[in-house]
LOGUZA-935196 format. One record per residue (C-alpha): residue number from 1; z, x, y. Coordinates in steps of 0.001 Angstrom, whole numbers, plus 524288, in hexadecimal, padded with zeros to 5 digits. Layout:
[kolse NUM,[Z,X,Y]] ...
***
This chain:
[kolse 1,[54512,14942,F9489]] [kolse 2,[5416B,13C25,F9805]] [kolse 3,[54A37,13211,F9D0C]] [kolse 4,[54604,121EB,F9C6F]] [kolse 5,[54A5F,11ABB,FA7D8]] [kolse 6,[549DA,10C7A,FA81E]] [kolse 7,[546F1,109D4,FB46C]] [kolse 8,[54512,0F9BC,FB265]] [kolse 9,[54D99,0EFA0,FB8BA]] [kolse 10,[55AC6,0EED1,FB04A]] [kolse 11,[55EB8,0E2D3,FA827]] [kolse 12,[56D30,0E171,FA93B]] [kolse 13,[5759E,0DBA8,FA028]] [kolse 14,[57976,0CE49,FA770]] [kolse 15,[5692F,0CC3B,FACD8]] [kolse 16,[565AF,0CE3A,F9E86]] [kolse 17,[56D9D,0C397,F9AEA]] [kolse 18,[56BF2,0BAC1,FA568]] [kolse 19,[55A8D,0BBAA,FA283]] [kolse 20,[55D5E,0BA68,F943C]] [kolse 21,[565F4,0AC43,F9663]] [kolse 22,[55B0D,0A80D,F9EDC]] [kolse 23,[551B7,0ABEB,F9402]] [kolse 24,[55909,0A4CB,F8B4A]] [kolse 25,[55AF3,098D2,F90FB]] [kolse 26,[54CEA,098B1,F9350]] [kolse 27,[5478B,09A06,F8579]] [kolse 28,[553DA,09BE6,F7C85]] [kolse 29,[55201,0A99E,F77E4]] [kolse 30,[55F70,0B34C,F79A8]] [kolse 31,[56101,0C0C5,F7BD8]] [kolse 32,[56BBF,0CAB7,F7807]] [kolse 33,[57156,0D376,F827C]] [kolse 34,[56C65,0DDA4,F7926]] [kolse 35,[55FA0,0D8F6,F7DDB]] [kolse 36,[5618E,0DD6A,F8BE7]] [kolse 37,[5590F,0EB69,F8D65]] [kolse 38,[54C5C,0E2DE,F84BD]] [kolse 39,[54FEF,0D80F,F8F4F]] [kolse 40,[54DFF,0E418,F9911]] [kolse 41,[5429F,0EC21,F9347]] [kolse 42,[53ACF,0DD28,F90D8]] [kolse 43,[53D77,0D680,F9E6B]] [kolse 44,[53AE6,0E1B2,FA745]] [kolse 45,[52D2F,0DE93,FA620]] [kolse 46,[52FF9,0CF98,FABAD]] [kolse 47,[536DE,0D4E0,FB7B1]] [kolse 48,[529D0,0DEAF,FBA32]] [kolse 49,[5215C,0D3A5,FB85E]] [kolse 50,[52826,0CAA3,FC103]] [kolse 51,[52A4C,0D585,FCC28]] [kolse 52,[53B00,0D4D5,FCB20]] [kolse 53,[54318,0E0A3,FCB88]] [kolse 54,[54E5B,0DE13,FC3E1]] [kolse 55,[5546B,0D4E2,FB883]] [kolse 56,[55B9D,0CC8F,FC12F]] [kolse 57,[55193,0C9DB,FC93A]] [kolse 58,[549B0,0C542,FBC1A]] [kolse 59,[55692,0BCDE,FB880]] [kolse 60,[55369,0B43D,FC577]] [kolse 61,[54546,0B3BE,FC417]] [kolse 62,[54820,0AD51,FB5F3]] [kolse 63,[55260,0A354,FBC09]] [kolse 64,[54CEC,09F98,FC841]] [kolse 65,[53E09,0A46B,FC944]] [kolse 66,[53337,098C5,FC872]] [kolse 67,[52F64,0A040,FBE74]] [kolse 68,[53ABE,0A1BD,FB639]] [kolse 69,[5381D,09AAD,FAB0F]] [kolse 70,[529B3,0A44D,FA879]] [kolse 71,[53193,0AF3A,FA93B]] [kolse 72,[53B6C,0AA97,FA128]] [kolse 73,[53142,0A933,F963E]] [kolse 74,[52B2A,0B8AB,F9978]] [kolse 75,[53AD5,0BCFA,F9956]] [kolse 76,[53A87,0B46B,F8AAB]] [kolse 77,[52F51,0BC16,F8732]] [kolse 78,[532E1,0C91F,F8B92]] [kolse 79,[53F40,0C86A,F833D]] [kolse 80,[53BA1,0C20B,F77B2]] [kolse 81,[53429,0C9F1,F6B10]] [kolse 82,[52876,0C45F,F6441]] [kolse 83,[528E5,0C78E,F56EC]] [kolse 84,[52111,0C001,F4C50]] [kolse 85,[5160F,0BFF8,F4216]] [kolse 86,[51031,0BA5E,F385E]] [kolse 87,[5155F,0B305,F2DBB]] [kolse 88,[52454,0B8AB,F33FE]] [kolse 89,[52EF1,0B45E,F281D]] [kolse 90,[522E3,0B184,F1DA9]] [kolse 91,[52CFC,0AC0F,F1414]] [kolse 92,[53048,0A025,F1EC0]] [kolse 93,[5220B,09D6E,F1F9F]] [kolse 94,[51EBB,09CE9,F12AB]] [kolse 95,[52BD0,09237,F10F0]] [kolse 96,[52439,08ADA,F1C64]] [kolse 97,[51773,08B2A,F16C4]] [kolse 98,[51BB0,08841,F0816]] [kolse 99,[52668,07F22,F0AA7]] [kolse 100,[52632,078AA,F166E]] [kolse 101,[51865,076BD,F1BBC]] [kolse 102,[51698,06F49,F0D00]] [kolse 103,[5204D,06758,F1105]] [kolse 104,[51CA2,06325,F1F7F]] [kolse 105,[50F6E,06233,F1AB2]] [kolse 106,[512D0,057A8,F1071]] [kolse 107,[51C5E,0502F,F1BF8]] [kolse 108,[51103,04EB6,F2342]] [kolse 109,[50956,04AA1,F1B3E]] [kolse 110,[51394,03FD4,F1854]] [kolse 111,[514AF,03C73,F25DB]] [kolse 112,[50636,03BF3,F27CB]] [kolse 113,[50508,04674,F30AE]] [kolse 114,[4FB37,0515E,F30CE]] [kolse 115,[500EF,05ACC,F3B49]] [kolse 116,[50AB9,06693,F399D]] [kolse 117,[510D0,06D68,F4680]] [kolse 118,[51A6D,0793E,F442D]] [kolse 119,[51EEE,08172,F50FA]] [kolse 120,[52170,0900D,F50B8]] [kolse 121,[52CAA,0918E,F5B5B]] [kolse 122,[52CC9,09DD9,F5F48]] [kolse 123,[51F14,0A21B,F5BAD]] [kolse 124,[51D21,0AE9F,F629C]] [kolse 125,[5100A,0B443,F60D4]] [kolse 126,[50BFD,0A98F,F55EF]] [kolse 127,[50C36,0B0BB,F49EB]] [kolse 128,[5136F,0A563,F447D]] [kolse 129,[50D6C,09983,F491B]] [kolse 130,[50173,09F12,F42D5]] [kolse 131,[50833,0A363,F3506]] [kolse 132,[50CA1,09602,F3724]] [kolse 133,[4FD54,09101,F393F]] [kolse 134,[4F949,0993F,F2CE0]] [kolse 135,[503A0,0949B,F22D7]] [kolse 136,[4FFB5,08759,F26E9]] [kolse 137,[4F211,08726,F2516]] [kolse 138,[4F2F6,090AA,F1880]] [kolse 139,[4FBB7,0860F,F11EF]] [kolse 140,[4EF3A,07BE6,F124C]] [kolse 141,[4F985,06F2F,F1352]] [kolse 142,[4F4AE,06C9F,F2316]] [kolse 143,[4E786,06EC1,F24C3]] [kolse 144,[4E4F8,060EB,F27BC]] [kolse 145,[4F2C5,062AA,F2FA9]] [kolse 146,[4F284,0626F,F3ED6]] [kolse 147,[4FAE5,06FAB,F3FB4]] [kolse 148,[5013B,0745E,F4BDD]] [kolse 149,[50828,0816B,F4BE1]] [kolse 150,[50F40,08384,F5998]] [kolse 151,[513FA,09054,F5CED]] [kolse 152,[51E7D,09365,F6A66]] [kolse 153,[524AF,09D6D,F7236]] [kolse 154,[52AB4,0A0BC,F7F66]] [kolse 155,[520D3,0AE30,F8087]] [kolse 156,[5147A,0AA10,F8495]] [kolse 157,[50EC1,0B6A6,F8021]] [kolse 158,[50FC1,0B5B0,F736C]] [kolse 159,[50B7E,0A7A9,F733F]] [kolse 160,[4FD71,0ADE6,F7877]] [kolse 161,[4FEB8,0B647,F6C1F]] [kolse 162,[501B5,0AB62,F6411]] [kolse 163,[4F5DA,0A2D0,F6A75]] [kolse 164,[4EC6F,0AE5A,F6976]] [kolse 165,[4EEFB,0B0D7,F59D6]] [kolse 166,[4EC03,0BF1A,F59F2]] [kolse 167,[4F5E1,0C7EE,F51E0]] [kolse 168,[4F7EB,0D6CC,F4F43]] [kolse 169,[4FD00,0DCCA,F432B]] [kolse 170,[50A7A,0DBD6,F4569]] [kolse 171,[50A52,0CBDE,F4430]] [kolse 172,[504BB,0CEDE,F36BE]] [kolse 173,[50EB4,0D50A,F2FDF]] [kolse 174,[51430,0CA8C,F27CA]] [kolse 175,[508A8,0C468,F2692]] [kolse 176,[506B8,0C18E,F1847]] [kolse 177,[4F89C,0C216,F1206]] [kolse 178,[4EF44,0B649,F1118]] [kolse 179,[4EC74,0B3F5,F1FA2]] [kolse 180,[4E20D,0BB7A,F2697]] [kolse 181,[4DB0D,0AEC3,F2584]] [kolse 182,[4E34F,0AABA,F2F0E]] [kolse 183,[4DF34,0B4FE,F38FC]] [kolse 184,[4D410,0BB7A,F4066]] [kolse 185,[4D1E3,0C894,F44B1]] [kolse 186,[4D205,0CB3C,F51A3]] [kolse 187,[4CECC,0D921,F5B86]] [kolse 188,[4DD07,0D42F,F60B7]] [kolse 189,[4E374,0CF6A,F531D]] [kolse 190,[4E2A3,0C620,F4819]] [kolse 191,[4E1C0,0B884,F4DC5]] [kolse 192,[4E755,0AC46,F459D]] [kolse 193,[4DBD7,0A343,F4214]] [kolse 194,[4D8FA,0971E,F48FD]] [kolse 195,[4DC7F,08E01,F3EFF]] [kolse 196,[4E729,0933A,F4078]] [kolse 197,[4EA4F,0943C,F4FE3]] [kolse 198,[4E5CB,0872D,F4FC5]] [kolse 199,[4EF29,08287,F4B9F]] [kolse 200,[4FAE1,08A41,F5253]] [kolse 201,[4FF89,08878,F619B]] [kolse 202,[5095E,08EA5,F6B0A]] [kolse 203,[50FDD,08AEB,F75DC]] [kolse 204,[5174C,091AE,F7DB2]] [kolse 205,[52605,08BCF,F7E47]] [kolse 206,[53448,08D9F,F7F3D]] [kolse 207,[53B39,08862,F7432]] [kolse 208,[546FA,0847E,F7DD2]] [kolse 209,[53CCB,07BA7,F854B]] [kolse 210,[53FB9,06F1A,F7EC9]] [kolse 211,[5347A,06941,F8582]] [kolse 212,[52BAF,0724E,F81CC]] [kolse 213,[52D49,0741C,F7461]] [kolse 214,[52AC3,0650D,F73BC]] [kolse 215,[51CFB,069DF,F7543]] [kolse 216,[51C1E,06E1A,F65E7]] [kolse 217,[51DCA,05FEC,F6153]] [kolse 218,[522CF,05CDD,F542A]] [kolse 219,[521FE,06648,F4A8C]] [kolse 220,[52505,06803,F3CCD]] [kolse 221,[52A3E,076B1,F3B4F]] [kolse 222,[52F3C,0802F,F44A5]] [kolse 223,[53018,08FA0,F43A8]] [kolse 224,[537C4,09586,F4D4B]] [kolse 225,[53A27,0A2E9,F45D3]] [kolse 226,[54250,0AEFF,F4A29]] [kolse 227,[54163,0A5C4,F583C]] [kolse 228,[5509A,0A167,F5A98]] [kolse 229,[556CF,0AEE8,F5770]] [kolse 230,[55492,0B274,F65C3]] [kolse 231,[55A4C,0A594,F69CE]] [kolse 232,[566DC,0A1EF,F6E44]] [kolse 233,[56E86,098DF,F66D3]] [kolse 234,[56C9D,08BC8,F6F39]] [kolse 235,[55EE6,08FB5,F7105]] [kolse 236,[55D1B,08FCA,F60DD]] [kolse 237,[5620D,082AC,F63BD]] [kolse 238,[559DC,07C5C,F6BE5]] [kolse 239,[54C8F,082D9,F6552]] [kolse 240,[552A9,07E51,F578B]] [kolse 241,[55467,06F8F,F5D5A]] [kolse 242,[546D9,06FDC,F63CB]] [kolse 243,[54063,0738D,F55D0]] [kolse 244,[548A2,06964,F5042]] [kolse 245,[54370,05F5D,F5A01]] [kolse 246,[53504,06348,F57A1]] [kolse 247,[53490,06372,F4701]] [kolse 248,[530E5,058DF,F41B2]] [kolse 249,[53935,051E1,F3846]] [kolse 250,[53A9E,05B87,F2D3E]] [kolse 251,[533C1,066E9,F346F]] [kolse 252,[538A3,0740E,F322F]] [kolse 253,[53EA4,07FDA,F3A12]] [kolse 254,[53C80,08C7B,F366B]] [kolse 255,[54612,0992E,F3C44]] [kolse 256,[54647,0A558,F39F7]] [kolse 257,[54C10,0ADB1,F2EC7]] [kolse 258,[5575B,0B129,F37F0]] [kolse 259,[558FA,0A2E9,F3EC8]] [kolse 260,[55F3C,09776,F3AB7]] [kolse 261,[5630C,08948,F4037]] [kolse 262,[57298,08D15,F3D9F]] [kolse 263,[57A91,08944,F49BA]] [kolse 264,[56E31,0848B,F4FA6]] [kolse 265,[56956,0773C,F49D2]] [kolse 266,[56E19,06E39,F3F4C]] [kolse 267,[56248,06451,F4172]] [kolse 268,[55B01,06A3D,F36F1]] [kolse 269,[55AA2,06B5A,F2942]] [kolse 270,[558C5,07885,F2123]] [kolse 271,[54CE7,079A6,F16A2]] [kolse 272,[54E71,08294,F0DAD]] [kolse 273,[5409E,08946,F0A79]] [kolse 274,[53E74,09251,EFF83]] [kolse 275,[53E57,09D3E,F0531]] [kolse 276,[54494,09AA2,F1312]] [kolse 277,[54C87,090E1,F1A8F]] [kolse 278,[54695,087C7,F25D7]] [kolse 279,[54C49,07B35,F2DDA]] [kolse 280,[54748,06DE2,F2D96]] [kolse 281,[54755,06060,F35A6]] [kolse 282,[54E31,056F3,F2DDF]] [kolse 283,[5460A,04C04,F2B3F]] [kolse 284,[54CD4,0400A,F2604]] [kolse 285,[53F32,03A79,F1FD2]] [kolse 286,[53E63,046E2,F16BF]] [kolse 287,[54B90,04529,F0F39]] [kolse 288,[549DC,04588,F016E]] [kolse 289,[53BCB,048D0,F010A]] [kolse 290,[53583,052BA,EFA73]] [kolse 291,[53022,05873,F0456]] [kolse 292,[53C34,05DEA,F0AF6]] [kolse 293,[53DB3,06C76,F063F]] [kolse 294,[54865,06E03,EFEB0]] [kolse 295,[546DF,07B58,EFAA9]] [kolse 296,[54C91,08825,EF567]] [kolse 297,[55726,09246,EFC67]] [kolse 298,[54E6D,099E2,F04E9]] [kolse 299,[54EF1,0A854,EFFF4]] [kolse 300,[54CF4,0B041,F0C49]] [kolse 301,[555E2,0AB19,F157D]] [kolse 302,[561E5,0A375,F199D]] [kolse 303,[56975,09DDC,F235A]] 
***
């Protein structure tokens, strides 16, 4: 009979804690005490890489090492999942694609402007900034539109995957049918096309960092989906008042299936799609017009 021992440095109960508050006042992202032996199994390989012996001496290198702040974003990384895909919640696309890109389309056009910016917060690997890219340029309302798709996250990793374009099987899987234009086969993958990467770009950023999330500029929709779950209450806060300080008048926010502004925001204003629910900038100039969506229950979710 075989016995496992695990012979790695032990993450006690009180150090767990103590690294996960420093974690989260760094980027906003909370962990469960249920969350201790992943904590464990994830961060042993920081404390190899950095030469320390034991969990408490990795709770002082975060707080007082020169280097504190780097490590804080590999600790970030370590105990954070990257899950996404293509065309992730289809039904909340197609609502963007039918419904509101019309609309900010037609606004611009109003204002005389040619330009459209939309940030994916929380991009992970990129899968959506480029669904994103694809629903744009398949609707045929911007191509004489200066488009700017920006993607973020805290995990530099994945923003290489994101920049390099190059997906496996597995980011397929919703992927409706219609869009191997939009892709070219690779030894290493399927690569999104350039007219298509050309008009996406990441950066890496922490969505606490007021300053620099000014970077994005201006933009007229946000998706930050199935992000804020594994945020802390004032954290939600803060990220929800940045993207409110960043739409443009009567830009939209788009959450997750399971997220909502409840107890977090009352700055917006709720648009009813027809087949989901989003959040919108108020904009005083667009009362009464036609082009403010006034649409039908949404079917597949609520709040």
């Amino acid at each position: 009979m075989s016995v496992f021992f695990d012979r790695g440095p032990k993450l006690e109960l009180e150090e767990f804690r103590a690294i996960r508050d420093l974690v989260n006042a760094f980027c906003g992202i909370h962990y469960s005490d249920d969350a201790r032996f992943i904590a464990q199994r994830r961060l042993r390989e920081r404390l190899e890489m950095l030469g320390l012996e034991s969990f408490e001496e990795y709770h002082d290198y975060l707080r007082f090492h020169p280097d504190s702040e780097t490590e804080l974003e590999h600790a970030a990384e370590a105990l954070t999942t990257n899950e996404t895909y293509f065309f992730r919640e289809e039904y909340q696309l197609k609502a963007f694609a039918s419904e509101v890109l019309p609309e900010l389309h037609q606004r611009a056009l109003r204002r005389g402007e040619r330009h459209l910016s939309i940030w994916s917060a929380g991009c992970s690997s990129g899968e959506e900034v480029y669904t994103l890219g694809m629903l744009i340029d398949r609707s045929g309302l911007l191509h004489d539109f200066d488009v700017k798709i920006f993607g973020n996250d805290i995990s530099r990793r994945v923003l290489q995957k994101a920049r390099a374009a190059v997906y496996r099987p597995s980011s397929f899987r919703a992927m409706p049918p219609g869009y191997d234009e939009y892709f070219v086969d690779t030894p290493e993958g399927r690569q999104v096309h350039p007219r298509i990467r050309s008009m996406c770009h990441f950066g890496h950023i922490n969505l606490l960092n007021h300053g620099r999330t000014a970077i994005v500029g201006k933009v007229h929709a946000v998706f930050c989906r199935n992000v804020l779950i594994y945020f802390d209450d004032l954290s939600r806060k803060k990220v929800v008042e940045t993207f409110f300080h960043r739409l443009e008048r009567g830009g939209y926010l788009f959450l997750g299936h399971s997220e909502s502004l409840l107890n977090l925001s009352t700055s917006f204003e709720l648009a009813h799609l027809s087949t989901d629910l989003a959040y919108r900038k108020p904009d005083p100039e667009a009362f009464g017009r036609e082009d403010r969506i006034d649409g039908h229950a949404p079917r597949t979710r609520g709040r």
